[in-house]
C-alpha positions in Angstrom: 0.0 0.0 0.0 3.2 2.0 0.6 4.6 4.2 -2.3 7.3 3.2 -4.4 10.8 5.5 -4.3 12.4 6.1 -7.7 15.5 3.9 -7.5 19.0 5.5 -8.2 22.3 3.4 -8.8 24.2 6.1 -7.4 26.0 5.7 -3.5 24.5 8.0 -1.2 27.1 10.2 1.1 27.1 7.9 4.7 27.4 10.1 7.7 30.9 9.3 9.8 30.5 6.1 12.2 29.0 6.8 15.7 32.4 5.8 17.3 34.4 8.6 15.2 31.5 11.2 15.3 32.2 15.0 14.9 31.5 17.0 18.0 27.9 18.4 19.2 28.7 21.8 18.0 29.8 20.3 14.1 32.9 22.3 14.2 35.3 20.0 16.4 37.7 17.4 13.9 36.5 14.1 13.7 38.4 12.1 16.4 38.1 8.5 18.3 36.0 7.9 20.8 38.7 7.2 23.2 40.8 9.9 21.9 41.5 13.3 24.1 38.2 15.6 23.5 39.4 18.5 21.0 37.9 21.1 23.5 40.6 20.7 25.6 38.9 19.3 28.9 41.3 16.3 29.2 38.6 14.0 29.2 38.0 11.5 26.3 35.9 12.3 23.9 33.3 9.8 24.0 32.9 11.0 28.1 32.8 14.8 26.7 31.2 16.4 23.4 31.0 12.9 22.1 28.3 12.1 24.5 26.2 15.0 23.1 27.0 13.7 19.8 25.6 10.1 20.8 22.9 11.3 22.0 21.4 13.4 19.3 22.3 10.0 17.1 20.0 7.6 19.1 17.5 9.8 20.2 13.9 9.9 18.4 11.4 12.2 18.3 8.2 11.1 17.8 6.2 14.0 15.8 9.1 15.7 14.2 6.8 17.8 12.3 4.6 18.8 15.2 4.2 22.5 15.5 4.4 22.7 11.5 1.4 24.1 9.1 0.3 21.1 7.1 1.6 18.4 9.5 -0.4 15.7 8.2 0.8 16.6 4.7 4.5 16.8 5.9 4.3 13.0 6.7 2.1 12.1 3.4 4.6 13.7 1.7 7.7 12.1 3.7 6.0 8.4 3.3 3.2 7.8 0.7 3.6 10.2 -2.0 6.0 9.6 -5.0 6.4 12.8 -6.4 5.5 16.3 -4.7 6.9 20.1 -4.1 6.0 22.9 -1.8 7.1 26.3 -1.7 8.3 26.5 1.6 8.1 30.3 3.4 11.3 31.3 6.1 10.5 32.9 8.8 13.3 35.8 8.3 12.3 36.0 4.6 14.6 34.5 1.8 18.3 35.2 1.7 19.6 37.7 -1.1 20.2 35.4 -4.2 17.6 32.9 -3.1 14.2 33.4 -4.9 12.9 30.6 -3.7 12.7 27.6 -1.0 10.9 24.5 -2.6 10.6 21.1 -0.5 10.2 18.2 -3.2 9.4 14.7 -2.2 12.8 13.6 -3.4 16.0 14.4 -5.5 17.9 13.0 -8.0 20.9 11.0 -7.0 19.2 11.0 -3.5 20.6 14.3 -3.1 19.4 15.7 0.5 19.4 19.4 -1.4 19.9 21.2 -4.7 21.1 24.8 -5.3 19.9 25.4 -8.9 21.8 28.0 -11.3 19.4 30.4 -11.0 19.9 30.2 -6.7 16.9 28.4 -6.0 17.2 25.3 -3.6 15.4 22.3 -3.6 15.3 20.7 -0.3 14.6 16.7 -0.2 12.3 15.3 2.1 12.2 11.5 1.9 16.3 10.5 2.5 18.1 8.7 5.5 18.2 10.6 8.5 21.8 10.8 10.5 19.9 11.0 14.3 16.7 10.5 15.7 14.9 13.8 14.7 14.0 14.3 11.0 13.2 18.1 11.6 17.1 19.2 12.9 18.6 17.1 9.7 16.3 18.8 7.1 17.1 22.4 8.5 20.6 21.8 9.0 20.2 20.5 5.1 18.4 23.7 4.6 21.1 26.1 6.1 23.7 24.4 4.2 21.9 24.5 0.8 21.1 28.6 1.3 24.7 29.1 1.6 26.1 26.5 -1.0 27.3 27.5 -4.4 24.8 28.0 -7.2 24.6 24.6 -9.1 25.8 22.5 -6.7 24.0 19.4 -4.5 23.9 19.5 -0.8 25.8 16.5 0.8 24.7 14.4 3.3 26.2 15.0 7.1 25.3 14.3 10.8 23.3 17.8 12.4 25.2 19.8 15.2 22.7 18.5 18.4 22.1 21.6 19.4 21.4 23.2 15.8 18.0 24.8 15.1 14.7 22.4 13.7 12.5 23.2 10.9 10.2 24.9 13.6 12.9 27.5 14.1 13.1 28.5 10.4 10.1 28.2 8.6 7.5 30.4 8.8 4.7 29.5 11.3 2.1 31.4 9.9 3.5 30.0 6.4 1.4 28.1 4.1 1.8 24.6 3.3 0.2 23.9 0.1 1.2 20.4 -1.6 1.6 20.1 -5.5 1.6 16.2 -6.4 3.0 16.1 -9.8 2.6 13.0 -12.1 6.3 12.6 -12.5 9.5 14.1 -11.6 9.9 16.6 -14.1 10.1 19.4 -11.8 13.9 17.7 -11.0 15.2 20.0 -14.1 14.2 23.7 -15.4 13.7 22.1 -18.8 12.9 18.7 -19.6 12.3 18.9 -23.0 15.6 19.3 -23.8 17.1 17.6 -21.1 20.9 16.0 -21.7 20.4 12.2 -22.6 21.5 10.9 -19.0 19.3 13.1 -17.5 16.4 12.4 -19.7 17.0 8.6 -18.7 17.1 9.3 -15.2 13.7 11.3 -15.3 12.2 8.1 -17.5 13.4 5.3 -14.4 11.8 7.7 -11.8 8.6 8.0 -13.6 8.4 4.8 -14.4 8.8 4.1 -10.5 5.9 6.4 -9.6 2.5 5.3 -8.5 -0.1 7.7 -9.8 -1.3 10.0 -6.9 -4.0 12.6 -6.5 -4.3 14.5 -3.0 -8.2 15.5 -2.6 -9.7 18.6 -2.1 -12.6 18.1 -0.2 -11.2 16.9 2.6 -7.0 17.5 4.2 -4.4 15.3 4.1 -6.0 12.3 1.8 -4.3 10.8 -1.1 -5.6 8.6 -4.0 -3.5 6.3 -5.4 -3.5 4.2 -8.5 -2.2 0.4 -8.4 -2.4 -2.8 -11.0 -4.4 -4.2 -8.7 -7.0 -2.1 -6.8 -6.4 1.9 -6.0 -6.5 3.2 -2.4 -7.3 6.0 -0.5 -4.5 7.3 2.2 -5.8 10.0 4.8 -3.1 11.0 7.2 -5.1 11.9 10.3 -4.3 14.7 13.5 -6.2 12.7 16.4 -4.7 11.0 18.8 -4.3 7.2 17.8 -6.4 5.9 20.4 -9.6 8.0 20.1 -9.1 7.9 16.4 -9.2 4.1 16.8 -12.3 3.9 19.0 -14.0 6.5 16.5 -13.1 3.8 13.4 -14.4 0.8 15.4 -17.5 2.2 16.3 -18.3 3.4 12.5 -17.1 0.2 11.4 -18.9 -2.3 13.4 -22.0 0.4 12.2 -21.1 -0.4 8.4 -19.9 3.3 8.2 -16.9 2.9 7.4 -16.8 2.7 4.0 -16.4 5.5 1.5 -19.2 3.6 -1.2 -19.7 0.6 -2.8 -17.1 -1.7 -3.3 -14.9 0.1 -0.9 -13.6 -1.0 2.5 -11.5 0.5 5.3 -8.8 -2.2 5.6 -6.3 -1.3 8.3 -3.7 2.4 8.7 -0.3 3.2 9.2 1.6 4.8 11.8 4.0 7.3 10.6 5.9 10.1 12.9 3.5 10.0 15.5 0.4 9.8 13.4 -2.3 7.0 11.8 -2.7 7.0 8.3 -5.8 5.1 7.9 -6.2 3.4 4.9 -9.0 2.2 2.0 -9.4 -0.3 -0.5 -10.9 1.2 -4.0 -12.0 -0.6 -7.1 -9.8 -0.3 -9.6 -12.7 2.3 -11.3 -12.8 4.7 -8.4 -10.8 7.6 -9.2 -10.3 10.6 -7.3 -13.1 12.5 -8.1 -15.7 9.8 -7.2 -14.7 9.9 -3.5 -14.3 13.6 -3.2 -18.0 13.7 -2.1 -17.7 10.2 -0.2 -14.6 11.0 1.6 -16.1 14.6 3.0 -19.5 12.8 4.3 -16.9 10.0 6.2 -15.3 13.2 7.9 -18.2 14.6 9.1 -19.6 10.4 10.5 -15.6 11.0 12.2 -15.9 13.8 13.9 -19.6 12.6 15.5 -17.6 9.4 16.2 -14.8 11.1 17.8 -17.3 13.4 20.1 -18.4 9.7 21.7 -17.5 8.9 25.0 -19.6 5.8 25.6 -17.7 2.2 26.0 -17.0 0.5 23.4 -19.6 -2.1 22.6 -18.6 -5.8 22.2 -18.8 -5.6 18.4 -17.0 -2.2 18.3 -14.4 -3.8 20.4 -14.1 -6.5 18.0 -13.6 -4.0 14.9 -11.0 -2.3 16.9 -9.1 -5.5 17.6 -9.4 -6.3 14.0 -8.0 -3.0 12.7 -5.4 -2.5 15.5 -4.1 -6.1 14.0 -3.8 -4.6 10.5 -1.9 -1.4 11.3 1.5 -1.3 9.4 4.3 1.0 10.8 6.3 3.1 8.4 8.6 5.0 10.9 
């Protein structure tokens, strides 16, 4: 039900081993862990800023995108969709030389971030993470790719610990309005005339990419096209447990579906989130569960002001759907 990543032959740029880690302020030489610490302390590193450095390596946050307009779409776009761009608003406006910020759903070459010729960047959302918090390493990615020389990729390193999150330099009152795009064509400024390795590259993406459509009527929910049988993939706010409750007691209803033929089959959990997720005839396009999909929000939300027990049935639908949740992250 997941998406499918375009596939690139090239290596990715591996962060440095945990053992051999650059200090928590990114500026100290990489050293051993047993080493003396470069700060001068006379302690070993690993009992000094490499600790810090450990630290911000194992540690997860749960929500990294918490706090940041368009959330739900944040994680649609980190996990389910293919191919996607958002202009992305600063909070201290754009830098001199930098028309615009544009968050894309993925690079070529895997790059983490692009500075075009013309300044622009390209940030990449869906790429390996160096610690526990996806939010520090894209706006450390960010930083970097403000500064970095016109025409050149942003490389992939570990995030100072104590170096500022997405939260700290987007805008808060920013919108976050998704674009899904039917192929990666936005990767170049002209595909038309792109140079022949290029235009192959573009051709093994697309080829990769499952056909996607995020609705209107409703936020956060994405159609998808497979061989088989499409799906629908709403990425949800509520807290997992009342969210749960709420789709066991419509579904042990039989009001769960979005129409004939369709069936609420199980979610994900991504960053702190559900995802829950449909089953479509192959037929059912976008459109036809525009209208569907807005009158299942408004049986949610009367679902989610419930308090009453769960009956025995509705505990039964929630046992069955609990047992069909997939975790992405």
């Amino acid at each position: 039900m997941a998406k499918k990543r375009p596939q690139t032959k090239a290596k990715r740029p591996q962060p440095t081993d945990g053992a051999r880690a650059a200090g928590a302020d990114g500026n100290f030489p990489v050293v051993g862990a047993r080493e003396p610490c470069p700060c001068g302390s006379g302690r070993r590193y690993k009992a000094c800023h490499g600790r810090a450095a450990a630290h911000a390596v194992t540690e997860l946050v749960h929500r990294p995108f918490e706090g940041l307009p368009g959330e739900c779409d944040w994680v649609a776009l980190r996990e389910l969709v293919p191919a996607a761009t958002v202009e992305l608003p600063l909070k201290d406006g754009l830098p001199d030389g930098v028309p615009s910020v544009t968050l894309a759903t993925v690079l070529p070459m895997a790059w983490p971030a692009l500075r075009r010729e013309d300044g622009s960047v390209l940030l990449g959302l869906q790429n390996d993470t160096s610690s526990g918090d996806i939010s520090r390493d894209l706006a450390d990615t960010l930083r970097r790719a403000l500064v970095a020389d016109p025409g050149s990729p942003v490389q992939a390193r570990r995030a100072p610990a104590d170096g500022p999150r997405l939260q700290d330099l987007l805008d808060p009152e920013g919108a976050f309005e998704p674009v899904v795009h039917s192929g990666f064509e936005f990767w170049v400024p002209d595909p038309e005339n792109a140079a022949p390795e290029v235009a192959a590259s573009l051709e093994r993406a697309n080829s990769a990419a499952i056909p996607t459509v995020k609705l209107s009527g409703v936020d956060s929910a994405y159609w998808c096209e497979t061989p088989e049988k499409n799906h629908l993939r709403w990425v949800m706010p509520h807290p997992e447990e009342r969210l749960l409750d709420a789709l066991a007691r419509l579904h042990a209803a039989g009001r769960s579906s979005l129409g004939e033929g369709t069936r609420l089959v199980g979610s994900f959990r991504a960053h702190g989130l559900t995802v829950p997720v449909w089953d479509l005839p192959s037929g059912v396009g976008a459109e036809d569960v525009e209208k569907p999909a807005a009158e299942f929000a408004e049986r949610l939300t009367a679902a989610l002001d419930t308090d009453a027990p769960l009956t025995a049935d509705e505990r039964r639908a929630r046992g069955g759907l609990t047992n069909r949740q997939v975790t992405l992250s």
